[in-house]
N, C-alpha and C positions, 0 to 999 in steps of 0.2 A: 485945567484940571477940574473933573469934577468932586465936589463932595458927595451928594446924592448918589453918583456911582461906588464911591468905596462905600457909604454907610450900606448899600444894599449886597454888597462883596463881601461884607466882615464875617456873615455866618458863615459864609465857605470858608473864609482866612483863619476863622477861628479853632474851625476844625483841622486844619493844616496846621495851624501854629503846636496844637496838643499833640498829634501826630508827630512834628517833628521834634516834640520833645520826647516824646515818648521813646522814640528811636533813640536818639542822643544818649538817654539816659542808659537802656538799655548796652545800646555798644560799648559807653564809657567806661558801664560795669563789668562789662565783659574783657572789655579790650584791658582794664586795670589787673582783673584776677588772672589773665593771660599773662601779662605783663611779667607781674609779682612773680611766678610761678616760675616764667623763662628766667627771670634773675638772678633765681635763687639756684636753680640746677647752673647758670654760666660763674656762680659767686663760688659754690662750693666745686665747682670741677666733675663734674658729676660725669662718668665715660661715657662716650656714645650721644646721651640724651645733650650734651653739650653741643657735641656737633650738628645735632639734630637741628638746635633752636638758632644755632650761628645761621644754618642752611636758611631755616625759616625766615629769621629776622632779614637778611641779606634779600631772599624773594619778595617779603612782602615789602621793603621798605623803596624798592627799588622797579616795581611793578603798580602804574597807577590807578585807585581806588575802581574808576573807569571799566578797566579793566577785569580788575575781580571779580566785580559785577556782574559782567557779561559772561564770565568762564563761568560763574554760581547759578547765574540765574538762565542762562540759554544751551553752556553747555552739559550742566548737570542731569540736563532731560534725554541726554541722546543717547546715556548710559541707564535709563529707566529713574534717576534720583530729582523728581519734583518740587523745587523748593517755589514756596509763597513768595511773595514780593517783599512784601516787609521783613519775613525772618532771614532773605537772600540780603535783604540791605543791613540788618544787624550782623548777621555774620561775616560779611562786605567789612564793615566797620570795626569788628571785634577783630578780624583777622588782619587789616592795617593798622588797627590803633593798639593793637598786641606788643606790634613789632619797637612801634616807639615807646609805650610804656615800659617796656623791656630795658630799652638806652637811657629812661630816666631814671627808672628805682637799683641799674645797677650801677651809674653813676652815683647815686647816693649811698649806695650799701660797699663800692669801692673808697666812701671818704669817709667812711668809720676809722679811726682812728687803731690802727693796729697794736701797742699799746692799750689798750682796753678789752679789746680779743685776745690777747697773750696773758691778760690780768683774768679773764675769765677763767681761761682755761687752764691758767695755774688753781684755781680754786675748784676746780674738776666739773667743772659747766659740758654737758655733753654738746656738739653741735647744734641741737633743737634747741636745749636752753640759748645757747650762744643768741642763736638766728630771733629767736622771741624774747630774749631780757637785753641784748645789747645789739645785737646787730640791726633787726626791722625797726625798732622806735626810733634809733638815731639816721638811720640807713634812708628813712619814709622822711623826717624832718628835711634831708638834704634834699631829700627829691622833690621839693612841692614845687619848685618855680618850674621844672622842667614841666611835671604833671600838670599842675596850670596849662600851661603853654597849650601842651596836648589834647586837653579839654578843650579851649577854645577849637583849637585847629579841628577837631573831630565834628563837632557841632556844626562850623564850618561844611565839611564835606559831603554831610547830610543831602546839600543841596544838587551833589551829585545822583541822589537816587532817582532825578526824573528821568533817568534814561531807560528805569524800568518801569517805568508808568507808578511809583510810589507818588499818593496827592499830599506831597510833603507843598512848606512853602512854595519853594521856585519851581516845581511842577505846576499847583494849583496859580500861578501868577501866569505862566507861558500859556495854560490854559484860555486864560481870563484874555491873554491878549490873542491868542490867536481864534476864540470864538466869537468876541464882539469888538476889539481893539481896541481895549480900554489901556494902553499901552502904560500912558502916565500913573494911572489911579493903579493901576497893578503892581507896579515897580513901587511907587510909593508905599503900600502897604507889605511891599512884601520888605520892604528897606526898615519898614517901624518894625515888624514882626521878628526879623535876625535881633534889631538893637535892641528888643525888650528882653532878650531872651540873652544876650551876650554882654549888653553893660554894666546889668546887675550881678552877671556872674562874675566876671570882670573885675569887678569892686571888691566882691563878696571872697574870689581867690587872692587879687592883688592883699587883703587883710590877712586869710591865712598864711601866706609868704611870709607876713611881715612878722605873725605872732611863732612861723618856725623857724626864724633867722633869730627874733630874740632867743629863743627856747634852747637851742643850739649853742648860741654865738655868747647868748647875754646881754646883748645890747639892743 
């Protein structure tokens, strides 16, 4: 392995590394308000648009990222709809990581204590107040290990986008090796560039967990 090779690699890497945060953060964002949103129409029963999200959730969860991809970004040109590469991999992302933020925050908003909803709503809490003073703070507490999870795993699939030529990390890595074959020195940086980006975060959720398990639990 050389060093010289990856110190003169890092401008490129560095630019893939921001890149692929960049994305990440975007999808995450997206795919969370997605998320929230389906929860809340499958929590309150909501007709039609229920079904709507079961259809959705069920598609995307069961259709891989791969895929989407390729239907967003190759077939949406055949019907005149040109998407960009990177906004084809964010919506890629927001539309898989939709479906799973979906199964976490309504697993958390199902272990609201019912008892507590029946306490509101003797005190004539409308369902908005319900959903905003007792149901989403206790509802969002349950959900962080799941949404953690999710976090990472999306960040993760990022490295799916080289299929469509995004210069995220494992794009800009496969490059490096299939122009000069620098095989070692490319994998190696692009192996530092995930851990810097996923240990810290890693730490940084495994804490949150802990401070909404007490918050929740008391303990």
């Amino acid at each position: 392995m050389s060093w010289t090779v990856i110190q003169q690699s890092l401008p490129i890497f560095e630019k893939a590394f921001w890149l692929t945060l960049k994305l990440s953060c975007y999808g995450i964002i997206g795919a969370s308000l997605l998320g929230l949103f389906a929860s809340f129409i499958r929590y309150f029963q909501i007709p039609v648009a229920k079904q709507l999200v079961n259809i959705y959730i069920e598609l995307s969860r069961n259709t891989p990222l791969l895929i989407q991809l390729f239907f967003i970004y190759y077939a949406f040109p055949e019907i005149g709809l040109k998407i960009p590469a990177q906004t084809s991999g964010i919506i890629g992302l927001v539309f898989l990581g939709g479906s799973y933020m979906a199964e976490a925050f309504s697993g958390g908003l199902d272990g609201v204590p019912k008892v507590q909803i029946e306490s509101g709503k003797a005190i004539g809490l409308s369902n908005l107040q319900l959903a905003r003073y007792v149901i989403f703070p206790q509802g969002l507490a349950l959900s962080v290990p799941a949404i953690a999870a999710n976090v990472i795993f999306l960040i993760k699939e990022t490295s799916i986008f080289t299929v469509i030529a995004i210069p995220e990390l494992t794009n800009t890595a496969l490059d490096q090796i299939g122009m000069y074959y620098h095989t070692d020195e490319s994998l190696f940086v692009l192996v530092i560039g995930y851990a810097i980006i996923l240990i810290p975060l890693s730490l940084i959720l495994t804490w949150l967990e802990r401070r909404a398990r007490y918050g929740t639990f008391g303990h």
